[in-house]
MOPAC internal coordinates of N, CA, C and O (Angstrom, degrees):
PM7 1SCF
backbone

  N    0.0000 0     0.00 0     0.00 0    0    0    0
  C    1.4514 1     0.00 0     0.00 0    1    0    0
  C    1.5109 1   109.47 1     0.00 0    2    1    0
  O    1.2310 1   108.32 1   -18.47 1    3    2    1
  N    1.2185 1   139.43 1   161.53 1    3    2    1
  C    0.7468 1   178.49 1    -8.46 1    5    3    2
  C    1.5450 1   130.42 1   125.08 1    6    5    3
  O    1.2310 1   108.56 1   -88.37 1    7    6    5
  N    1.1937 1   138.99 1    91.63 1    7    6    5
  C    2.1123 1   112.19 1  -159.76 1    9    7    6
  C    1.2415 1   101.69 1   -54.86 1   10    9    7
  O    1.2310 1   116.00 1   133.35 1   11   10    9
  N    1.5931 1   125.21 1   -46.65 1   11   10    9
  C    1.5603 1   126.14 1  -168.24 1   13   11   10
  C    1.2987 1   110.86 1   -26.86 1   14   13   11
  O    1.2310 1   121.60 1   121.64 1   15   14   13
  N    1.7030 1   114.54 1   -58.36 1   15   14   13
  C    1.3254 1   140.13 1  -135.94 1   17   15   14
  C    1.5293 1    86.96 1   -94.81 1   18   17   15
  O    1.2310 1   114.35 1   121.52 1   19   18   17
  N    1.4405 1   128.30 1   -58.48 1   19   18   17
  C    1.1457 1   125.88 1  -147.92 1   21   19   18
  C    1.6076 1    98.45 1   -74.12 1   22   21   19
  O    1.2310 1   116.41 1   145.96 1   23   22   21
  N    1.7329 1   124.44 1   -34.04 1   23   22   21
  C    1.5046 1   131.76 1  -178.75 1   25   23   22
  C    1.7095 1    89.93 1   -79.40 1   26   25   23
  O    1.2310 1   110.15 1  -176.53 1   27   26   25
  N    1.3334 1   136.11 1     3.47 1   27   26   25
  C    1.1946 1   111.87 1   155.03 1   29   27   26
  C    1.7310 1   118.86 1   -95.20 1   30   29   27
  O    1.2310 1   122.94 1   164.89 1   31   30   29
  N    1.1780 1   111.96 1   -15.11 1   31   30   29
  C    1.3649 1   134.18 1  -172.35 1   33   31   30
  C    2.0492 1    91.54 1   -73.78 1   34   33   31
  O    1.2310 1   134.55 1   127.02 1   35   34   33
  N    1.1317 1    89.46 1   -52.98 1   35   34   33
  C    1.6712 1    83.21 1  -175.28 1   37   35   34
  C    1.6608 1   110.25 1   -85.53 1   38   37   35
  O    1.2310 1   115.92 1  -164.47 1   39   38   37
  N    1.3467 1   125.36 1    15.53 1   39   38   37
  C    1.3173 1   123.11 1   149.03 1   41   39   38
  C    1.4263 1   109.72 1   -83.37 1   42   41   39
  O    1.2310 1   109.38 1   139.79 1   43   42   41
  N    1.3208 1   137.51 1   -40.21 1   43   42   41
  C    1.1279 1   142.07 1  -170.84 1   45   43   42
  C    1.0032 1    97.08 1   -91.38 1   46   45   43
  O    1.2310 1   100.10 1  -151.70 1   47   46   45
  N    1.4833 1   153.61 1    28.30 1   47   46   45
  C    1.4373 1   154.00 1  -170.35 1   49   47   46
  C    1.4845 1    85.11 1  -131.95 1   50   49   47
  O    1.2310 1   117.08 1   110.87 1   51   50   49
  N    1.2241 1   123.16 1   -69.13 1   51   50   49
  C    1.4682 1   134.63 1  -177.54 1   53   51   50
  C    1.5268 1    99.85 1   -40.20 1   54   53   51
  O    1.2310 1   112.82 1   101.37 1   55   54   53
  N    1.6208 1   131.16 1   -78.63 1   55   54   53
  C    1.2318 1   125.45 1  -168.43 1   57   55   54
  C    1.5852 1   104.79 1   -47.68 1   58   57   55
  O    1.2310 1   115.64 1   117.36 1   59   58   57
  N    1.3654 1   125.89 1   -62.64 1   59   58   57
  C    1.6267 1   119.16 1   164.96 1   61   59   58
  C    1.4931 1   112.88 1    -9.17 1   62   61   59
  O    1.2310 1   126.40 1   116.38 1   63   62   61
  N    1.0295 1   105.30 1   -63.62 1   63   62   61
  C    1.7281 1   118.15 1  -167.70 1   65   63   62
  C    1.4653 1   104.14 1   -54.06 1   66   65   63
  O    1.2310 1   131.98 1   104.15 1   67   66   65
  N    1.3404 1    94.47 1   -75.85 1   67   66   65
  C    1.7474 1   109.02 1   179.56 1   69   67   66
  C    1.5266 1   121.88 1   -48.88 1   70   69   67
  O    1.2310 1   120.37 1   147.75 1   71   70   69
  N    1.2201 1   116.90 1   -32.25 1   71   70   69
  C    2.1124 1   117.08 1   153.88 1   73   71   70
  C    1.5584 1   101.53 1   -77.37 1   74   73   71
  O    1.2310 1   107.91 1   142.50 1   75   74   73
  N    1.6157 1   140.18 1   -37.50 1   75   74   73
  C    1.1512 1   106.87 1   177.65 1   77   75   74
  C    1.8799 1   116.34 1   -71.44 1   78   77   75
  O    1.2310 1   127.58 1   139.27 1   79   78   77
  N    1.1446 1   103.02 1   -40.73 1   79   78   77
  C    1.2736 1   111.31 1   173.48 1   81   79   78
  C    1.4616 1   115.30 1   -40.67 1   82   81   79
  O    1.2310 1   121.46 1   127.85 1   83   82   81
  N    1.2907 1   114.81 1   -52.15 1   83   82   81
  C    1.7206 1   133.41 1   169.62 1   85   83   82
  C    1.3504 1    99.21 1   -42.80 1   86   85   83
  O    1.2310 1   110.18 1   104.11 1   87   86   85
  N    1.3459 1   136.05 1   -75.89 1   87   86   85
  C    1.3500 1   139.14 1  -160.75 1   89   87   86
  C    1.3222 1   111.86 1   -66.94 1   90   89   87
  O    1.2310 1   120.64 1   132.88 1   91   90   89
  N    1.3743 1   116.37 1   -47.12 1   91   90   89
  C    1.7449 1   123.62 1   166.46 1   93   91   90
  C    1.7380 1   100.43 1   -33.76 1   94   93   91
  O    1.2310 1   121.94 1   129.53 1   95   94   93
  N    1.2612 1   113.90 1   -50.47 1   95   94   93
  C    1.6153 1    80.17 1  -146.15 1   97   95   94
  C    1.9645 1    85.59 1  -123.24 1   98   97   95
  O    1.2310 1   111.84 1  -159.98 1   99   98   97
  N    0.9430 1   132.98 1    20.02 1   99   98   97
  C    1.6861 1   132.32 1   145.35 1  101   99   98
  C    1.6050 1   115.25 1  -128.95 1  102  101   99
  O    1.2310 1   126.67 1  -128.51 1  103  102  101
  N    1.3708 1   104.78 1    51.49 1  103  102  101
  C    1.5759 1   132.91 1   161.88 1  105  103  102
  C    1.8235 1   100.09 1   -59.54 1  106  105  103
  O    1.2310 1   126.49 1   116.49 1  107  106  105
  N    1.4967 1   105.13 1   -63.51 1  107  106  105
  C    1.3198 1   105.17 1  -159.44 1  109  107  106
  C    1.3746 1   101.27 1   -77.15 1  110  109  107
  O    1.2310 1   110.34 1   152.52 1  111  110  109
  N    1.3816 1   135.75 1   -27.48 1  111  110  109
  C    1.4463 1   116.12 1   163.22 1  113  111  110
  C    1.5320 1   115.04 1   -68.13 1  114  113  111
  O    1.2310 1   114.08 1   141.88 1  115  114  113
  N    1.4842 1   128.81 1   -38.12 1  115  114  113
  C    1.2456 1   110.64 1   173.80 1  117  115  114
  C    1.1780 1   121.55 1   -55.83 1  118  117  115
  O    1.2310 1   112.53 1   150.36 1  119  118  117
  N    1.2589 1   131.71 1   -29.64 1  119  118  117
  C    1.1971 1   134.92 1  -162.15 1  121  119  118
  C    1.5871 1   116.04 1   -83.10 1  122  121  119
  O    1.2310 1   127.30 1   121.59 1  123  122  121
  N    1.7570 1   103.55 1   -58.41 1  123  122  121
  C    1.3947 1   103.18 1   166.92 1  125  123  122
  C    1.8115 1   111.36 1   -40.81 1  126  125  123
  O    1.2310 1   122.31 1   148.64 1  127  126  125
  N    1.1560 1   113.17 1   -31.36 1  127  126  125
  C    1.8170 1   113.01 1  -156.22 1  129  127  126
  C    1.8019 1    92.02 1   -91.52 1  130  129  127
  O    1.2310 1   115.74 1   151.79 1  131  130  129
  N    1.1130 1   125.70 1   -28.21 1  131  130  129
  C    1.5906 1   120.72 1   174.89 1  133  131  130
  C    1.8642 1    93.64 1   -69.23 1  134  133  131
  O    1.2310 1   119.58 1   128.60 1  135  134  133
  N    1.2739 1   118.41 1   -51.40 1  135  134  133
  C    1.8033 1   117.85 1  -166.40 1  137  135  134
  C    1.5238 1   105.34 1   -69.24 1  138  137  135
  O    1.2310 1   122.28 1   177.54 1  139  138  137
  N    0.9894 1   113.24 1    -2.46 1  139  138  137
  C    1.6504 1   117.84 1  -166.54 1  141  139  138
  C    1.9867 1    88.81 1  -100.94 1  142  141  139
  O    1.2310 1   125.60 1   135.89 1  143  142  141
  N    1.2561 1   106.84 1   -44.11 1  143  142  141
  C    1.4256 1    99.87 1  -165.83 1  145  143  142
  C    1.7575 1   101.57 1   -67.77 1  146  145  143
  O    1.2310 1   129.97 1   132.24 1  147  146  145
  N    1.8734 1    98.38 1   -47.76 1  147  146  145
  C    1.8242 1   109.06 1   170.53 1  149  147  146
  C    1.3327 1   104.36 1   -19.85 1  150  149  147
  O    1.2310 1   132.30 1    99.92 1  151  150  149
  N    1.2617 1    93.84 1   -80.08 1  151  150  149
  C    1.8165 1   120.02 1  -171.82 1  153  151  150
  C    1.5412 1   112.00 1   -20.46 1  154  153  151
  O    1.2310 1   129.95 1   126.99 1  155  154  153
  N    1.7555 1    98.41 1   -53.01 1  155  154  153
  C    2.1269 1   117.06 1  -163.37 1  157  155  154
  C    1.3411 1    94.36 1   -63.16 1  158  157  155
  O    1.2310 1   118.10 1   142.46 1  159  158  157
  N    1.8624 1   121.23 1   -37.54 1  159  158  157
  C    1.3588 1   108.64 1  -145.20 1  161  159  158
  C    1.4673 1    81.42 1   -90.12 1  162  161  159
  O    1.2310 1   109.16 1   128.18 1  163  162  161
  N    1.4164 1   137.90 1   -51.82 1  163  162  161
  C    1.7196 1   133.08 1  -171.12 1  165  163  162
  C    1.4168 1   111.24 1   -37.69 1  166  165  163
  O    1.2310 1   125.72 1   152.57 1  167  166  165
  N    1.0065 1   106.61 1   -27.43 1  167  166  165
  C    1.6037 1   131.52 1  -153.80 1  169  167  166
  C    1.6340 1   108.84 1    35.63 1  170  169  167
  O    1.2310 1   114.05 1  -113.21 1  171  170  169
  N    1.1353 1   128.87 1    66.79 1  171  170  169
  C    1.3613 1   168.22 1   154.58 1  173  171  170
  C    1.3983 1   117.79 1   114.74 1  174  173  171
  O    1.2310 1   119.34 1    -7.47 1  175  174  173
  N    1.6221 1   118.86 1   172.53 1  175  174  173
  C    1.1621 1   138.09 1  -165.50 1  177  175  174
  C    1.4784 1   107.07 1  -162.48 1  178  177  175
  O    1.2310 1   127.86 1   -24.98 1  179  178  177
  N    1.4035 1   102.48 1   155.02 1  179  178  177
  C    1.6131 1   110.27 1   166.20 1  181  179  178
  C    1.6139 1   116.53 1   -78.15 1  182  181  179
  O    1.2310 1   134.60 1   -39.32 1  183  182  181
  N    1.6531 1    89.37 1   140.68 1  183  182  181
  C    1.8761 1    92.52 1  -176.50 1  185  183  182
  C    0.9168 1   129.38 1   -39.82 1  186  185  183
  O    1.2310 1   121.20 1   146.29 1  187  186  185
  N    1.7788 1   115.30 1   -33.71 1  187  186  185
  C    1.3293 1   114.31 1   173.28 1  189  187  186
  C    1.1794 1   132.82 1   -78.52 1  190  189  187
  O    1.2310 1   123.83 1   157.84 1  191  190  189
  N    1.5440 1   110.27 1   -22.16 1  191  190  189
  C    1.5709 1   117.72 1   170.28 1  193  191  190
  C    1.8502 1   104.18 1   -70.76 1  194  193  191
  O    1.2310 1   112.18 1   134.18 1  195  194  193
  N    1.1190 1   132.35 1   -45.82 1  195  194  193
  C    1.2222 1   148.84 1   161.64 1  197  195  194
  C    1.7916 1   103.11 1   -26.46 1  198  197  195
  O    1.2310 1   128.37 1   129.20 1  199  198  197
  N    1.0324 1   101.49 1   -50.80 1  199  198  197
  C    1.4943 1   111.40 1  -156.28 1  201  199  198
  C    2.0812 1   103.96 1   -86.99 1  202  201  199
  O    1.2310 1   138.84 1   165.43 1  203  202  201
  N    1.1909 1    81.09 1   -14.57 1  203  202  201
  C    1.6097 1    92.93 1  -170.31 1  205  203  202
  C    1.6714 1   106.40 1   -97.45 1  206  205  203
  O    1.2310 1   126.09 1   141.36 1  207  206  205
  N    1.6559 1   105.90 1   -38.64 1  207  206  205
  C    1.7154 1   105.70 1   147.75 1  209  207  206
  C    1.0473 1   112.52 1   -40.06 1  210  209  207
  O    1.2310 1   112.04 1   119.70 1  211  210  209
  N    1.4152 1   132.61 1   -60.30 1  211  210  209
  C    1.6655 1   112.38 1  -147.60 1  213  211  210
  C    1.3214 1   120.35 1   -87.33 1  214  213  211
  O    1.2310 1   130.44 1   160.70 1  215  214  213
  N    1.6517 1    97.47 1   -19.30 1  215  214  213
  C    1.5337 1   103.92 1   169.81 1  217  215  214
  C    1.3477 1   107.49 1   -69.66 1  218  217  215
  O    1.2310 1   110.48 1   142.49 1  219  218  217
  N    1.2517 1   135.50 1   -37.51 1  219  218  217
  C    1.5558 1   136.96 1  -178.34 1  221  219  218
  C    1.8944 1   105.17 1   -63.51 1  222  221  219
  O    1.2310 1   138.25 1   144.87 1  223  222  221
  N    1.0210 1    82.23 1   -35.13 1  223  222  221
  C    1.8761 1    74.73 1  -173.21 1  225  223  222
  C    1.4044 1   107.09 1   -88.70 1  226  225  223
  O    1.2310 1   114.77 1   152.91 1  227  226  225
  N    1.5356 1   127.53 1   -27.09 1  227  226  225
  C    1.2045 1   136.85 1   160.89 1  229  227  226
  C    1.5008 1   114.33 1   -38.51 1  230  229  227
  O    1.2310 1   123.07 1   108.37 1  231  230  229
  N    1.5365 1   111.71 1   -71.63 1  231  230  229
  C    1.4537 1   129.79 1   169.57 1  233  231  230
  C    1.8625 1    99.56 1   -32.03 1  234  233  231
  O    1.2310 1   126.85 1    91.84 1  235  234  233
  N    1.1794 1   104.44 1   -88.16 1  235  234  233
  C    1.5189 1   113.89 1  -177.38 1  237  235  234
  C    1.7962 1   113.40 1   -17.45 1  238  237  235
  O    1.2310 1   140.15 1   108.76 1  239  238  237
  N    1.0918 1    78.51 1   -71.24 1  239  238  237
  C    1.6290 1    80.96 1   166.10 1  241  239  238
  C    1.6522 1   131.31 1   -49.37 1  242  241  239
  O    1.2310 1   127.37 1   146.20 1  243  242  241
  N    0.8680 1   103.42 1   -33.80 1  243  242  241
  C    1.3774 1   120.97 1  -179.51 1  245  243  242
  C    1.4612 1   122.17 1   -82.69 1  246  245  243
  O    1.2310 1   121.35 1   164.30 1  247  246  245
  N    1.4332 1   115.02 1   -15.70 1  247  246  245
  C    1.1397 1   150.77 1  -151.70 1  249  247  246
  C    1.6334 1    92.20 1   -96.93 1  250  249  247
  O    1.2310 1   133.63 1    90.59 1  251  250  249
  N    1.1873 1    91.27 1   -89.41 1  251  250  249
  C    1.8936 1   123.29 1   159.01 1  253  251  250
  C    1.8768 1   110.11 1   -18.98 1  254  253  251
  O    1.2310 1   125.49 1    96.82 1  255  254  253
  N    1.3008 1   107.06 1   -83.18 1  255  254  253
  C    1.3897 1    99.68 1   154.22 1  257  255  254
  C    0.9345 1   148.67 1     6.24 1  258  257  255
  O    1.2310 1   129.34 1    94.06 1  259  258  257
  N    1.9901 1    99.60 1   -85.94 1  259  258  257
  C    1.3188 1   113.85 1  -167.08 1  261  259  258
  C    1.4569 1    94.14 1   -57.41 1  262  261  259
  O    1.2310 1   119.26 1   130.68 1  263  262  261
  N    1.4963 1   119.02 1   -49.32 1  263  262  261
  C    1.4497 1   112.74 1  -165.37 1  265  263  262
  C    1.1780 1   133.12 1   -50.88 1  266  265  263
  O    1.2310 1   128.53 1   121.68 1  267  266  265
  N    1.2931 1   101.17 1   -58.32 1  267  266  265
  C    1.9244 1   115.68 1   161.70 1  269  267  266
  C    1.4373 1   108.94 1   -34.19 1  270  269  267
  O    1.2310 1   127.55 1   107.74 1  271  270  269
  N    1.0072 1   103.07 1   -72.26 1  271  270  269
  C    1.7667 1   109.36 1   176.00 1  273  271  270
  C    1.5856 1   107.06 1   -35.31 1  274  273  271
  O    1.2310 1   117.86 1   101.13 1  275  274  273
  N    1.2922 1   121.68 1   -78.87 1  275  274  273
  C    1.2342 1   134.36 1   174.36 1  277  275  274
  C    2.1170 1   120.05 1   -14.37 1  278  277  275
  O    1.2310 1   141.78 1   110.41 1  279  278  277
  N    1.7277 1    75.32 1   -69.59 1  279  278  277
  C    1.8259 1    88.85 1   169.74 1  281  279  278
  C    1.1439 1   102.26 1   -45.43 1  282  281  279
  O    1.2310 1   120.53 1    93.05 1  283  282  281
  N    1.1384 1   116.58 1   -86.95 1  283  282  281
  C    1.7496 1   144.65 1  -173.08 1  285  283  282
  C    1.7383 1    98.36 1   -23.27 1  286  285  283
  O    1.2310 1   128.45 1   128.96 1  287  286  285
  N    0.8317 1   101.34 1   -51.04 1  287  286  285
  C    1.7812 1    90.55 1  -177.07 1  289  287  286
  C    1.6960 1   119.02 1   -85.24 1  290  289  287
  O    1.2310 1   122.30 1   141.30 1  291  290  289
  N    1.4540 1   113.20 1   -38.70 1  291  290  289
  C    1.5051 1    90.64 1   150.74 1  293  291  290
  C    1.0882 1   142.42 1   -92.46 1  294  293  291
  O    1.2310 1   118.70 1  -161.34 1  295  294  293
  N    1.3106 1   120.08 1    18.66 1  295  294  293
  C    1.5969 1   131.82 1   157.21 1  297  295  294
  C    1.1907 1   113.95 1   -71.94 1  298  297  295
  O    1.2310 1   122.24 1   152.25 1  299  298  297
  N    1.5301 1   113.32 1   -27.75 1  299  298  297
  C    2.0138 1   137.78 1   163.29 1  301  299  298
  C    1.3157 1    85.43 1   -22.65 1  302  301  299
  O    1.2310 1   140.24 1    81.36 1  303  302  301
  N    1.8577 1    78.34 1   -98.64 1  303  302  301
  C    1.1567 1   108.10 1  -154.65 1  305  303  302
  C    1.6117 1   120.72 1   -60.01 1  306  305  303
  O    1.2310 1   111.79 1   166.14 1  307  306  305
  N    1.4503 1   133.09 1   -13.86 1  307  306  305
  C    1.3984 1   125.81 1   157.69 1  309  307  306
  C    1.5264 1   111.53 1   -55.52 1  310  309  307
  O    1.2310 1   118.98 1   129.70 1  311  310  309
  N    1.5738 1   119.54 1   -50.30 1  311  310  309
  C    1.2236 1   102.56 1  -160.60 1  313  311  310
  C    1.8841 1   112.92 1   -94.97 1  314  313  311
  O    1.2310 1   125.45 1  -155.41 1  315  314  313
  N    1.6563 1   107.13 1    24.59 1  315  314  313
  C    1.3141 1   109.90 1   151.13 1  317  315  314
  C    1.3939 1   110.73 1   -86.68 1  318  317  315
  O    1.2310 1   141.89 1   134.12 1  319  318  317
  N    1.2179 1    75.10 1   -45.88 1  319  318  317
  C    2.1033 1    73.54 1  -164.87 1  321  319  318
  C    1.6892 1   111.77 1   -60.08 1  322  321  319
  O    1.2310 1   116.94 1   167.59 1  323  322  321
  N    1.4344 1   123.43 1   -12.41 1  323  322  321
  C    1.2096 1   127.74 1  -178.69 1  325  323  322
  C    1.9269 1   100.98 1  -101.23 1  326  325  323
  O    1.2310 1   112.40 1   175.95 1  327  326  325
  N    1.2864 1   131.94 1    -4.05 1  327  326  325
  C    1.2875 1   128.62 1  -167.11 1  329  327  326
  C    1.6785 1    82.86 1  -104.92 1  330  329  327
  O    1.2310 1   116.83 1   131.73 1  331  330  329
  N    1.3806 1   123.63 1   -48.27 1  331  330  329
  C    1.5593 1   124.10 1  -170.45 1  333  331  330
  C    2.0960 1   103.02 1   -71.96 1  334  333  331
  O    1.2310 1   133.52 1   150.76 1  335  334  333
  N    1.2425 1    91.46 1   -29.24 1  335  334  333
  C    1.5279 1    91.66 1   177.17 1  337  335  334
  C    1.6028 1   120.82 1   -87.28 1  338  337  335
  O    1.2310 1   115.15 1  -176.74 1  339  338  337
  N    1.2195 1   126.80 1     3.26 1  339  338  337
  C    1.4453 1   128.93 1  -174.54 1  341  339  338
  C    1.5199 1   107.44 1   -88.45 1  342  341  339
  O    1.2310 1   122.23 1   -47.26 1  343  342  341
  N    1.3460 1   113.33 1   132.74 1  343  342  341
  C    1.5269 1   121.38 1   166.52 1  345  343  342
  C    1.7725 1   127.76 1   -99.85 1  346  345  343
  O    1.2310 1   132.68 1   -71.96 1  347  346  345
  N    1.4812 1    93.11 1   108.04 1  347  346  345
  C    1.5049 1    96.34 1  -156.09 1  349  347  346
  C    1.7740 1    95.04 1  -102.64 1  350  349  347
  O    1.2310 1   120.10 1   180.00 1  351  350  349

């Protein structure tokens, strides 16, 4: 590869990060705000079913996240170690 390509690889590694990072840690507001809409369209529910939405959409999110994040950081760190390792 290429440095061009590979310092573009770690821009798109970076944004990865920064939406998983995003979702990691305002999971529980997304989530409450997806169970809130659940909630409008049921047009009600019991607390506990309520309560069992938000943890489900919470999770999801969190889920989602971790992954993005996950990718995103060893796609990082591959395409340093391949920009410091190239012989030009």
């Amino acid at each position: 590869m290429k440095k061009d390509k590979l310092i573009g690889l770690g821009v798109l590694a970076s944004l990865l990060s920064a939406i998983g990072f995003i979702l990691l840690f305002f999971s529980v507001n997304f989530g409450t705000s997806l169970a809130e809409k659940w909630l409008a369209k049921q047009g009600g529910a019991d607390t506990s079913i309520y309560l069992i939405v938000i943890e489900g959409f919470t999770n999801n999110f969190l889920a989602a996240g971790s992954i993005l994040f996950g990718i995103g950081l060893a796609t990082i760190l591959f395409a340093i170690y391949k920009i410091f390792n190239i012989n030009e």
